[in-house]
Backbone atoms as SQL, in Angstrom:
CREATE TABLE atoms (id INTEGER PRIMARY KEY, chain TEXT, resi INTEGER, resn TEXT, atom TEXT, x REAL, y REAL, z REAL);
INSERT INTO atoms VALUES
  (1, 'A', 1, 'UNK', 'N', -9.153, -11.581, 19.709),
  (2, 'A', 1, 'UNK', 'CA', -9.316, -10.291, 19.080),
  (3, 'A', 1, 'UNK', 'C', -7.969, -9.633, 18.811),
  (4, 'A', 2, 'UNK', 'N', -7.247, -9.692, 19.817),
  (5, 'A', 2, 'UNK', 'CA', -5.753, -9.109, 19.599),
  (6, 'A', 2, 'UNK', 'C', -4.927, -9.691, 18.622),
  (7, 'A', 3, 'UNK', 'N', -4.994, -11.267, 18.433),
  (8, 'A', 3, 'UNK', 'CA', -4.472, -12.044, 17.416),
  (9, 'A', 3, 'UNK', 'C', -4.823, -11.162, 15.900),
  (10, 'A', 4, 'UNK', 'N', -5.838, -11.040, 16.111),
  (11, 'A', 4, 'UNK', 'CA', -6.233, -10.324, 14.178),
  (12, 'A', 4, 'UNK', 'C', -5.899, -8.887, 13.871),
  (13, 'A', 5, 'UNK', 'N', -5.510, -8.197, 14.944),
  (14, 'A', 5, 'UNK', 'CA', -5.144, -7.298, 14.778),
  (15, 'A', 5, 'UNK', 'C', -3.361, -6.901, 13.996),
  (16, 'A', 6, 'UNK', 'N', -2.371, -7.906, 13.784),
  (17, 'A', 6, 'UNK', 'CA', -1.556, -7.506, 13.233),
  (18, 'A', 6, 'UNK', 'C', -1.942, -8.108, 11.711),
  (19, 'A', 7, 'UNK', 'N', -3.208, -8.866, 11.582),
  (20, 'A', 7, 'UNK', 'CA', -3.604, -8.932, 10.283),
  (21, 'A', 7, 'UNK', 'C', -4.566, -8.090, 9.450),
  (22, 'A', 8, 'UNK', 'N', -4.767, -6.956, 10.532),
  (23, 'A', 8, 'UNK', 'CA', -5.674, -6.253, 9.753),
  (24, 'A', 8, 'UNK', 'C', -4.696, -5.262, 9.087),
  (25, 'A', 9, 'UNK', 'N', -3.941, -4.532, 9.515),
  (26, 'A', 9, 'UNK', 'CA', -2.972, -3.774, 8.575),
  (27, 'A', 9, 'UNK', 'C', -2.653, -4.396, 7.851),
  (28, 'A', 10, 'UNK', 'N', -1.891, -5.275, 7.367),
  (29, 'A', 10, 'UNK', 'CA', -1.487, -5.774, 5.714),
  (30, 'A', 10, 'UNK', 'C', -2.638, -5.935, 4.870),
  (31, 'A', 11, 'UNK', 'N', -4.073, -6.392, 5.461),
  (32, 'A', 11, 'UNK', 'CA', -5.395, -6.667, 4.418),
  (33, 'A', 11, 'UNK', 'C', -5.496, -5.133, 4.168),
  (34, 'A', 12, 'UNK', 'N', -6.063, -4.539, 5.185),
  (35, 'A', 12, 'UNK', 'CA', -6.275, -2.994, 4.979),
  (36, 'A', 12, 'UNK', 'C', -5.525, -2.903, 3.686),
  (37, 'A', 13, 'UNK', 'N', -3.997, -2.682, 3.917),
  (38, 'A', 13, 'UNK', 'CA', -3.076, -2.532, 2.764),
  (39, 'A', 13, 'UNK', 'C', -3.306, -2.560, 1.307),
  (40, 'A', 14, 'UNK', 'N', -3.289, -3.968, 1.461),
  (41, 'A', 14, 'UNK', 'CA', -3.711, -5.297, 0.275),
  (42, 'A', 14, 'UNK', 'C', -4.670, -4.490, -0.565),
  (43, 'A', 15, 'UNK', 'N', -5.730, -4.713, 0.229),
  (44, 'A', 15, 'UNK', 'CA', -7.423, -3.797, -0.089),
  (45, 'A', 15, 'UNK', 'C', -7.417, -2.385, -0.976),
  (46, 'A', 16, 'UNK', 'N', -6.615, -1.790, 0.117),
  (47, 'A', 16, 'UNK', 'CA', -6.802, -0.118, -0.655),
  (48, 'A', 16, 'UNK', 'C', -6.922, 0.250, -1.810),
  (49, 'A', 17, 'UNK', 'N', -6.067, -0.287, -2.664),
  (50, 'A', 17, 'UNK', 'CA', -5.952, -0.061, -4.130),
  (51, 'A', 17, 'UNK', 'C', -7.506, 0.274, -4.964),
  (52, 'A', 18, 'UNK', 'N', -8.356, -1.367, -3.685),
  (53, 'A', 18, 'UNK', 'CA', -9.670, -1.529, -4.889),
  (54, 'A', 18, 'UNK', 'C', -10.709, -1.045, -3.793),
  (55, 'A', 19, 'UNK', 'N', -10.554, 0.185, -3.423),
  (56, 'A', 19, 'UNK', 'CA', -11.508, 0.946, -2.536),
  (57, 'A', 19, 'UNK', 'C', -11.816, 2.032, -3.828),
  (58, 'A', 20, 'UNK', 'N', -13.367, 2.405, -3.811),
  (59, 'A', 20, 'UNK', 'CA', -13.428, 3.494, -5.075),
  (60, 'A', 20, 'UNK', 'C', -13.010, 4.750, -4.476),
  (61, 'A', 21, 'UNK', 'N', -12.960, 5.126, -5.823),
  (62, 'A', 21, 'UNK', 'CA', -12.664, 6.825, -5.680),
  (63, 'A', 21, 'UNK', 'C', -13.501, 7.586, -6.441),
  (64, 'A', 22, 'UNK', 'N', -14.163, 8.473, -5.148),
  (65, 'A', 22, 'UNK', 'CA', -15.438, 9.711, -5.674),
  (66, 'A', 22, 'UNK', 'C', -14.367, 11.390, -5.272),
  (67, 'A', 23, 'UNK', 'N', -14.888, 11.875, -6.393),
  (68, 'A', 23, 'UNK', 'CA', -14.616, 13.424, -6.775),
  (69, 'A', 23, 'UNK', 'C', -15.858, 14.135, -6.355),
  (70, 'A', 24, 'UNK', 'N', -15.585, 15.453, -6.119),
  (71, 'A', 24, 'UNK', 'CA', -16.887, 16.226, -6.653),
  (72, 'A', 24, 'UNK', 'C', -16.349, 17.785, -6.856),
  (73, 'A', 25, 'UNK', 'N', -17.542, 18.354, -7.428),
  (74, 'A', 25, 'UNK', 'CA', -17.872, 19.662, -7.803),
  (75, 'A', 25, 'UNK', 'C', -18.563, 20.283, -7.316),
  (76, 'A', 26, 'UNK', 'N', -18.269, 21.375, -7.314),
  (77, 'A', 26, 'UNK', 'CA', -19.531, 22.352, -6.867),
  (78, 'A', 26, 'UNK', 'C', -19.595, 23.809, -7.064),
  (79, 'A', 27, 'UNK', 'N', -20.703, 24.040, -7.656),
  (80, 'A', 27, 'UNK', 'CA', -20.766, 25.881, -8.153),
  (81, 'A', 27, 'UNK', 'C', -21.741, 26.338, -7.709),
  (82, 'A', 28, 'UNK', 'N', -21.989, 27.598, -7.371),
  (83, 'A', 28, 'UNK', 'CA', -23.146, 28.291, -6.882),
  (84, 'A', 28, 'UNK', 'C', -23.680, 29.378, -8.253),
  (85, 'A', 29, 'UNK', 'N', -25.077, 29.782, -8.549),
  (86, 'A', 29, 'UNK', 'CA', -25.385, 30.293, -9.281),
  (87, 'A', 29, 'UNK', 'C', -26.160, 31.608, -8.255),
  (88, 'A', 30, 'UNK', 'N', -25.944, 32.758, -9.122),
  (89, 'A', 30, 'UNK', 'CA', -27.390, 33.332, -8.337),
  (90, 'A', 30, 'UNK', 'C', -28.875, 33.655, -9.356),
  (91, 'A', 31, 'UNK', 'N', -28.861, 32.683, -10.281),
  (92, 'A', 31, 'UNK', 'CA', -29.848, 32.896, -10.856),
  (93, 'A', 31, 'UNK', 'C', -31.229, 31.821, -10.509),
  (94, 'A', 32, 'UNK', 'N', -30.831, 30.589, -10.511),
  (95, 'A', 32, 'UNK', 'CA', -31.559, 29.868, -10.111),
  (96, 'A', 32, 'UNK', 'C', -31.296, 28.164, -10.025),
  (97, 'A', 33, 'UNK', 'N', -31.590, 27.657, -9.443),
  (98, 'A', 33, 'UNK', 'CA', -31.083, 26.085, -8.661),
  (99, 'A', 33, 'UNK', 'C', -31.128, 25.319, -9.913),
  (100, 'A', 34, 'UNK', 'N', -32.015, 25.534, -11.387),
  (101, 'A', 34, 'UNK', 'CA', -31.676, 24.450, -12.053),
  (102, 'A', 34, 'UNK', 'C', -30.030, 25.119, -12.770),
  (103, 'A', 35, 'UNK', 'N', -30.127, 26.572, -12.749),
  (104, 'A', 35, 'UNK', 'CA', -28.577, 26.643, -13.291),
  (105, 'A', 35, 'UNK', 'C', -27.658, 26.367, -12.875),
  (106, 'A', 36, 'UNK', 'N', -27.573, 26.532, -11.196),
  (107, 'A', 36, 'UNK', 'CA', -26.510, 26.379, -10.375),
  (108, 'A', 36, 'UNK', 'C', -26.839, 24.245, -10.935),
  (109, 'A', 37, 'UNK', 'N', -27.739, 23.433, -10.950),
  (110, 'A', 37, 'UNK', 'CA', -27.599, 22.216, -11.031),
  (111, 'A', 37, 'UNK', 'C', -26.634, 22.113, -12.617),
  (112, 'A', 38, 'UNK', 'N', -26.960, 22.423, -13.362),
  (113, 'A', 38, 'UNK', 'CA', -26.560, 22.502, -14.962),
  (114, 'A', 38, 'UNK', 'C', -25.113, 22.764, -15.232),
  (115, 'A', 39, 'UNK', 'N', -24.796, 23.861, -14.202),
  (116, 'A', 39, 'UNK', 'CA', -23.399, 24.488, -14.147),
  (117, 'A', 39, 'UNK', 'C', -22.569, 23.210, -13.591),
  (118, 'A', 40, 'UNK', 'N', -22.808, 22.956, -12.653),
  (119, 'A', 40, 'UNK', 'CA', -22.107, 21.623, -11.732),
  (120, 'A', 40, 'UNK', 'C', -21.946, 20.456, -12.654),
  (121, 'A', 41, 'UNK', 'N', -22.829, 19.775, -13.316),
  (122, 'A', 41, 'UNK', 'CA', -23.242, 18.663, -13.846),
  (123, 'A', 41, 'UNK', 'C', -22.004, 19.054, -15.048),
  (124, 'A', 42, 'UNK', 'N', -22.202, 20.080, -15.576),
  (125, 'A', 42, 'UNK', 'CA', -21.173, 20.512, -17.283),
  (126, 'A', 42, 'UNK', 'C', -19.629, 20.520, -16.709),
  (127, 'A', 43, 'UNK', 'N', -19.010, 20.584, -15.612),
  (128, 'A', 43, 'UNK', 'CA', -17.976, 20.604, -15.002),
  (129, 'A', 43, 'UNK', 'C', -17.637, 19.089, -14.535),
  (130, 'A', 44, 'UNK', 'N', -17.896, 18.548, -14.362),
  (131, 'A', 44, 'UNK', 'CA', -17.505, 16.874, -14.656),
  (132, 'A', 44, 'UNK', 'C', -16.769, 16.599, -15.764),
  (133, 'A', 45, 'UNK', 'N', -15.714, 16.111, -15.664),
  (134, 'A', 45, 'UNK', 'CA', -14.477, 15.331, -16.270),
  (135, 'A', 45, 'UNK', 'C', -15.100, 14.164, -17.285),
  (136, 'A', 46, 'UNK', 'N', -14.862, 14.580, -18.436),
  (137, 'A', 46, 'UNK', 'CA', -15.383, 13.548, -19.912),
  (138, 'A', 46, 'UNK', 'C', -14.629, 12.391, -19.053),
  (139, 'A', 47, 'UNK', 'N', -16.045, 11.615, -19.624),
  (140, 'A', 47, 'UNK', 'CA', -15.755, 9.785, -18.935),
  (141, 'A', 47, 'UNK', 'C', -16.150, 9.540, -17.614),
  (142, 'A', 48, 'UNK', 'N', -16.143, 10.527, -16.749),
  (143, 'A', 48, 'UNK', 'CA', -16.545, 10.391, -14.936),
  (144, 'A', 48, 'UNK', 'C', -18.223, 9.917, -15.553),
  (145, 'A', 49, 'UNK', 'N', -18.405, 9.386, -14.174),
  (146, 'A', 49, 'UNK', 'CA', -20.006, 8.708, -13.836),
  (147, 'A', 49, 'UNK', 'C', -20.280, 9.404, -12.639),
  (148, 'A', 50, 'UNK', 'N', -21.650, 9.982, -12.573),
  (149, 'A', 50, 'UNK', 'CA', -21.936, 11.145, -12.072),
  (150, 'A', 50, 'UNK', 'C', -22.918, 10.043, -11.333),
  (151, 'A', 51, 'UNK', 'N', -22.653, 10.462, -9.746),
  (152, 'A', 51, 'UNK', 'CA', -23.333, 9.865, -8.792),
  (153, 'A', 51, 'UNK', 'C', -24.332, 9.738, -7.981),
  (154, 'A', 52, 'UNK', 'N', -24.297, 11.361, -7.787),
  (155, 'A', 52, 'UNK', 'CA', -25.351, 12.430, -6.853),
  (156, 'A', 52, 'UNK', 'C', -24.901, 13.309, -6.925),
  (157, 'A', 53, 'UNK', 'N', -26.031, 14.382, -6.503),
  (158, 'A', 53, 'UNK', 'CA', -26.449, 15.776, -6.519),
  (159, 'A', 53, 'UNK', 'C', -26.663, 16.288, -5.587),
  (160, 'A', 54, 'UNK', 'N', -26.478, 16.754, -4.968),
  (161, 'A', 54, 'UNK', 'CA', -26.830, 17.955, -3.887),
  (162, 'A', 54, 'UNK', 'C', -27.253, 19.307, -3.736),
  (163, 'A', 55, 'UNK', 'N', -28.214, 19.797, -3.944),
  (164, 'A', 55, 'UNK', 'CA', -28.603, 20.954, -3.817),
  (165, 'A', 55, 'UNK', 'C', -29.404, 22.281, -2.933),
  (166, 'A', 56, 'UNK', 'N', -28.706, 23.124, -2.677),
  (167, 'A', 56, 'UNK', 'CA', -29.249, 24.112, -1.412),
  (168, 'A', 56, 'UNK', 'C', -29.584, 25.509, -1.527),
  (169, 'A', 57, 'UNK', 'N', -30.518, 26.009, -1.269),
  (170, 'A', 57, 'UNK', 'CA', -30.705, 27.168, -1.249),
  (171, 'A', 57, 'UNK', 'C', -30.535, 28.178, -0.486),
  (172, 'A', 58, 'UNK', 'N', -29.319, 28.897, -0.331),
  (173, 'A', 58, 'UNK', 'CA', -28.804, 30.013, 0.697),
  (174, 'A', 58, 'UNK', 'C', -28.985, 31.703, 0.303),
  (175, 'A', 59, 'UNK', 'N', -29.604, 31.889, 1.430),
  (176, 'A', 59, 'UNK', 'CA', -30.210, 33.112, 1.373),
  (177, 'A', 59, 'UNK', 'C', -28.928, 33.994, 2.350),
  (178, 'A', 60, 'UNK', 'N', -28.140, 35.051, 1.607),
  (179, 'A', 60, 'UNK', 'CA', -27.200, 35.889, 1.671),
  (180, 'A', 60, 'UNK', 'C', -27.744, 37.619, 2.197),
  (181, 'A', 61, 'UNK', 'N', -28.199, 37.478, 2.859),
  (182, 'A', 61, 'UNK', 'CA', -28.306, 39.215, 3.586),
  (183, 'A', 61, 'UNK', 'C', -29.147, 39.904, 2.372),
  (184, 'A', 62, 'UNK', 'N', -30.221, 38.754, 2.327),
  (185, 'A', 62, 'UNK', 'CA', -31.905, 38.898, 1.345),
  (186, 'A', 62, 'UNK', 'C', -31.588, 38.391, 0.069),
  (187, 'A', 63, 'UNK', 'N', -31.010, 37.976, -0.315),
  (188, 'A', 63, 'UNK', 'CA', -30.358, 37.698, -1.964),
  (189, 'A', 63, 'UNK', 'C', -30.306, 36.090, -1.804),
  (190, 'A', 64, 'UNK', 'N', -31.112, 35.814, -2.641),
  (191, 'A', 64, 'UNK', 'CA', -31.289, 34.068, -3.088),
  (192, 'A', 64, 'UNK', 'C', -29.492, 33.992, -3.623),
  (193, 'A', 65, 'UNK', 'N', -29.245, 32.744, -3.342),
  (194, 'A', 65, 'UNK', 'CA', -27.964, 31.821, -4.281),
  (195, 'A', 65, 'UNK', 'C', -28.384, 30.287, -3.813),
  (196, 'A', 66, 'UNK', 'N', -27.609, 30.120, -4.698),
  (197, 'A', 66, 'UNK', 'CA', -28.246, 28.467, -4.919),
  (198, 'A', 66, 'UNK', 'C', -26.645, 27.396, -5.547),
  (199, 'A', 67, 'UNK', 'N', -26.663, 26.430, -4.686),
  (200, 'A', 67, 'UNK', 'CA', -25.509, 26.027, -5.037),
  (201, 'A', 67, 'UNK', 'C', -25.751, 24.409, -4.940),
  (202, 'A', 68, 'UNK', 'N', -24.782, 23.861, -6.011),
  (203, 'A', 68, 'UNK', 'CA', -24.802, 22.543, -5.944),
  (204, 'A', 68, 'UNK', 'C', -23.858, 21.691, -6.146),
  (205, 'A', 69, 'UNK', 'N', -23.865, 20.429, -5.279),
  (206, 'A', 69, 'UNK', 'CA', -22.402, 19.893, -5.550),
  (207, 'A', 69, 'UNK', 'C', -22.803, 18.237, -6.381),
  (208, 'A', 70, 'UNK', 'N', -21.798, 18.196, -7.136),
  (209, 'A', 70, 'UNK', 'CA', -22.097, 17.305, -7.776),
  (210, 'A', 70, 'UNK', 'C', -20.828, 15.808, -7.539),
  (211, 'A', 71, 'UNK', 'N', -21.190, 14.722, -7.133),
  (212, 'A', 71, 'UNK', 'CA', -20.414, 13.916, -6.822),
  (213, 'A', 71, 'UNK', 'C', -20.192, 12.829, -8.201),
  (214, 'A', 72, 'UNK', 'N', -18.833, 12.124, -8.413),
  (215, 'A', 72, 'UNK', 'CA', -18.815, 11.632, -9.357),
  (216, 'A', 72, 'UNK', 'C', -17.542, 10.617, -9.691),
  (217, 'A', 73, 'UNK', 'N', -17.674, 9.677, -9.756),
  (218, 'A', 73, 'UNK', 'CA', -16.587, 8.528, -9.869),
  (219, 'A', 73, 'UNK', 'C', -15.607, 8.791, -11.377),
  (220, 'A', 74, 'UNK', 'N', -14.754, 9.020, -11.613),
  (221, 'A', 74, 'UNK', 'CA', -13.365, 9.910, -11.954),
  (222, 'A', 74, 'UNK', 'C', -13.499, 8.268, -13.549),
  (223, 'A', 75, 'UNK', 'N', -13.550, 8.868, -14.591),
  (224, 'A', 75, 'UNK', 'CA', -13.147, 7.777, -15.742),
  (225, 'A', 75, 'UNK', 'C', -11.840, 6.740, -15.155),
  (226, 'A', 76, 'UNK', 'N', -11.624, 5.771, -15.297),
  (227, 'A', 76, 'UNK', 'CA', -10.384, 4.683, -14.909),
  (228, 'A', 76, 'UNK', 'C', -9.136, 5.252, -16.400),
  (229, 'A', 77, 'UNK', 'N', -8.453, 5.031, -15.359),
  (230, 'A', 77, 'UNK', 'CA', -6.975, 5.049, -16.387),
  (231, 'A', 77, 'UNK', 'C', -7.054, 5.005, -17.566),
  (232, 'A', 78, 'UNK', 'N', -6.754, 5.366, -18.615),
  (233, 'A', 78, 'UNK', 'CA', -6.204, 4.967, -19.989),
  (234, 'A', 78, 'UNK', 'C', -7.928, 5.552, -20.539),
  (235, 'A', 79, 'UNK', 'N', -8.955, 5.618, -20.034),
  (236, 'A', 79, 'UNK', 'CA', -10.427, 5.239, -20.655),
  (237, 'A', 79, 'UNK', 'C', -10.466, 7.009, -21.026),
  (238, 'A', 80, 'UNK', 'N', -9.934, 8.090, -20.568),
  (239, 'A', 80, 'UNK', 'CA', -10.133, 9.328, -21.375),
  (240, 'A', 80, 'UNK', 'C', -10.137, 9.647, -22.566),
  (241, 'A', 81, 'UNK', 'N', -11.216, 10.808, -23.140),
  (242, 'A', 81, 'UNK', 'CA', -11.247, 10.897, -24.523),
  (243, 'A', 81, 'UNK', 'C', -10.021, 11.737, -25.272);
């Protein structure tokens, strides 16, 4: 076990480059959860691939808000419009 251990840092290394990379967003509305969803979703970066959604409903000292985060894999290099 100890033997592989000075080989796991250089793979680790090696590796990283082609580990993905997720972004996200997130806006709160106080009108209602499909806006707060709509708002989030329109804030994504032309070319990103939109992953998941998350959405919650928080109640503020009696006052609905509604917020959602939107997760999303970032367009690759050079591929922007």
């Amino acid at each position: 076990m100890h033997r592989l251990v000075p080989l796991a840092i250089p793979l680790t290394l090696l590796l990283w480059p082609l580990q993905a990379h997720a972004d996200s967003m997130t806006v709160e509305s106080i009108f209602s959860l499909q806006a707060a969803r709509q708002l989030a979703i329109g804030q994504i970066p032309a070319g990103a691939v939109m992953t998941k959604v998350s959405c919650v409903d928080i109640n503020v000292r009696g006052d609905d808000r509604y917020r959602c985060t939107v997760y999303y894999n970032p367009a690759p290099k050079g591929t922007e419009p």
